[in-house]
C-alpha positions in Angstrom: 143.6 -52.1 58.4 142.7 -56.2 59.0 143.8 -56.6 55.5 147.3 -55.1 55.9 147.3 -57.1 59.4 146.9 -60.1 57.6 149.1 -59.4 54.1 152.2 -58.0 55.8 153.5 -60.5 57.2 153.1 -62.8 54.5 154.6 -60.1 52.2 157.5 -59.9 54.6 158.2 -63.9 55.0 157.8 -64.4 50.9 159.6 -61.4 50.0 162.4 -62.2 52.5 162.5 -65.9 51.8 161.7 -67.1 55.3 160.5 -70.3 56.8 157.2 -69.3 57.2 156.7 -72.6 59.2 159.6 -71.6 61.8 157.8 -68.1 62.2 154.5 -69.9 62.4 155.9 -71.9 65.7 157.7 -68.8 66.7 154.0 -67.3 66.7 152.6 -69.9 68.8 155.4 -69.7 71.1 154.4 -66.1 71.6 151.0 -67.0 72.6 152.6 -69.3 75.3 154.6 -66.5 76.4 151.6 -63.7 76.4 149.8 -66.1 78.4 151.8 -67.2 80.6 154.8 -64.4 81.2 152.6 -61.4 81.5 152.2 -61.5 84.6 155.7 -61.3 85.7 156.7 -59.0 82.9 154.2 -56.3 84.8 155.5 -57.3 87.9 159.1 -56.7 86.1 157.9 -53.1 84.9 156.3 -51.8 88.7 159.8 -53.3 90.1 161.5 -50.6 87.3 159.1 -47.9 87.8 159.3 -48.0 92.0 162.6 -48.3 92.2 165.0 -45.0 91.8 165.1 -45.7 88.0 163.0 -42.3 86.8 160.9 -43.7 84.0 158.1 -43.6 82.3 157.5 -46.9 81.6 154.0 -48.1 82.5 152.9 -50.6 79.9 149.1 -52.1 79.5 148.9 -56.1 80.2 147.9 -55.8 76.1 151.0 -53.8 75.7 153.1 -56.5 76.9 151.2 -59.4 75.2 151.7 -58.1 71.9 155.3 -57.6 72.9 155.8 -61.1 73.9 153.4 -62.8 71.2 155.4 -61.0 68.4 159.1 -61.0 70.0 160.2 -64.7 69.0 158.2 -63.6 65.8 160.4 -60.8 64.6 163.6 -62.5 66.1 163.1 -65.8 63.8 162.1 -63.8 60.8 165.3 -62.0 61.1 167.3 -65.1 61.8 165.8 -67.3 58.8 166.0 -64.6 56.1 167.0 -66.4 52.7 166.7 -69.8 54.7 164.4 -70.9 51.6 165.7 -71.9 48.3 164.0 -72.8 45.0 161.0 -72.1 43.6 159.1 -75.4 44.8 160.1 -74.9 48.7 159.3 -71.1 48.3 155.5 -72.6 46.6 155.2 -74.7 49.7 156.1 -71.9 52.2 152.9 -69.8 51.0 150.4 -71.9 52.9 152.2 -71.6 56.2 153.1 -67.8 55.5 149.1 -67.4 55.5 148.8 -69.4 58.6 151.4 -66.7 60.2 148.9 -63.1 58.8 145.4 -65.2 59.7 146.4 -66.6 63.2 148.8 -63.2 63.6 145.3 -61.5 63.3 143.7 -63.9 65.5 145.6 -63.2 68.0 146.4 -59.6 67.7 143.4 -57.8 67.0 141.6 -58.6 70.5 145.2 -57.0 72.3 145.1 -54.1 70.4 143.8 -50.0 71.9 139.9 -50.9 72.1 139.0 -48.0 69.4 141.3 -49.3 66.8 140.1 -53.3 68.0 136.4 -52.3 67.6 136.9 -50.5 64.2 138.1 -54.1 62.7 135.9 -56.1 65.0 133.1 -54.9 63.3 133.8 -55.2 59.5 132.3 -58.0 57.9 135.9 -59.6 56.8 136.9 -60.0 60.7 133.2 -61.7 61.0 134.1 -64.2 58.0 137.6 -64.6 59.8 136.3 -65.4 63.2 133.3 -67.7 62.0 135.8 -70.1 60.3 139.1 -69.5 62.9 139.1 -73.1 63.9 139.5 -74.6 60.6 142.4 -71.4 60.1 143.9 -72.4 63.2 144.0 -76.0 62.2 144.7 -75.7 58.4 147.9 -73.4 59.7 148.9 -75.9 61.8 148.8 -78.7 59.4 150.2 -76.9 56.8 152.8 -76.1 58.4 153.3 -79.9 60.6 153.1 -80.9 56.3 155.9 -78.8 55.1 158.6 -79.6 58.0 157.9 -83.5 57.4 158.4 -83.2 53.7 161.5 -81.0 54.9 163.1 -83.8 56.8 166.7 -85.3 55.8 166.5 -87.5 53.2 168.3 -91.0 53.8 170.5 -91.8 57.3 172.9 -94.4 58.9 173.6 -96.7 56.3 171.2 -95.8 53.6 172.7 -92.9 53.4 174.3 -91.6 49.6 177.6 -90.0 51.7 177.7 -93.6 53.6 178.3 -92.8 57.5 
């Protein structure tokens, strides 16, 4: 199950052709938002659920962080489809699409129900994963500060080729 947490969505971004770097930030922004928007997103669901709105909605606090940390996930992924051309830029988006399934995992497996979280807590690949996070978590992060610099515009004001 870890394995296909990891491999889809680096299956999805290469198969798709997405800027794996833009869905890596998208990520990270959904850590900011689990964090920090939680809160008011339960606060958001009692408000629904007391008022004469007849639902059953009564999320987890882990319910909502996974819908926050993936949402800007999804919605760049679907935005950026076929954003990357040629074989060299789809090469470079490979590192950055395995930052997106490692750190994915980081952050997802700990949120998920605690049956299905223990079952892949305790194999020996989430061990391996865990013992060297930091130097996942920075590698991602480099790789993918790496590929938006050597993604920047070539030439501007008067160097330009176009002139301007």
């Amino acid at each position: 199950m870890l394995a296909c947490i990891i491999i889809l969505p680096v299956a999805l971004i290469v198969a798709l052709r997405v800027n794996a770097t833009l869905v890596f930030l998208s990520l990270c922004l959904g850590d900011v938002l689990a964090q920090f928007v939680v809160a008011d997103a339960n606060s958001l669901s009692g408000l629904l659920s007391s008022a004469h709105v007849k639902a059953t909605i009564n999320p987890t606090n882990n319910t909502w962080r996974i819908g926050l940390l993936l949402l800007p996930v999804v919605v760049t992924a679907a935005i950026m489809i076929h954003t990357v051309k040629g074989n060299s830029k789809m090469i470079l988006n490979i590192l950055p699409a395995a930052g997106v399934g490692l750190v994915g995992a980081l952050l997802v497996v700990p949120l998920l129900p605690l049956g299905t979280a223990q079952d892949i807590i305790s194999t020996s690949l989430w061990s391996q994963i865990t013992r060297v996070q930091d130097v996942i978590v920075g590698g991602s992060a480099l790789a993918c500060l790496s590929v938006l610099w050597l993604q920047r515009p070539k030439g501007s004001g008067k160097h330009s080729k176009h002139g301007g």
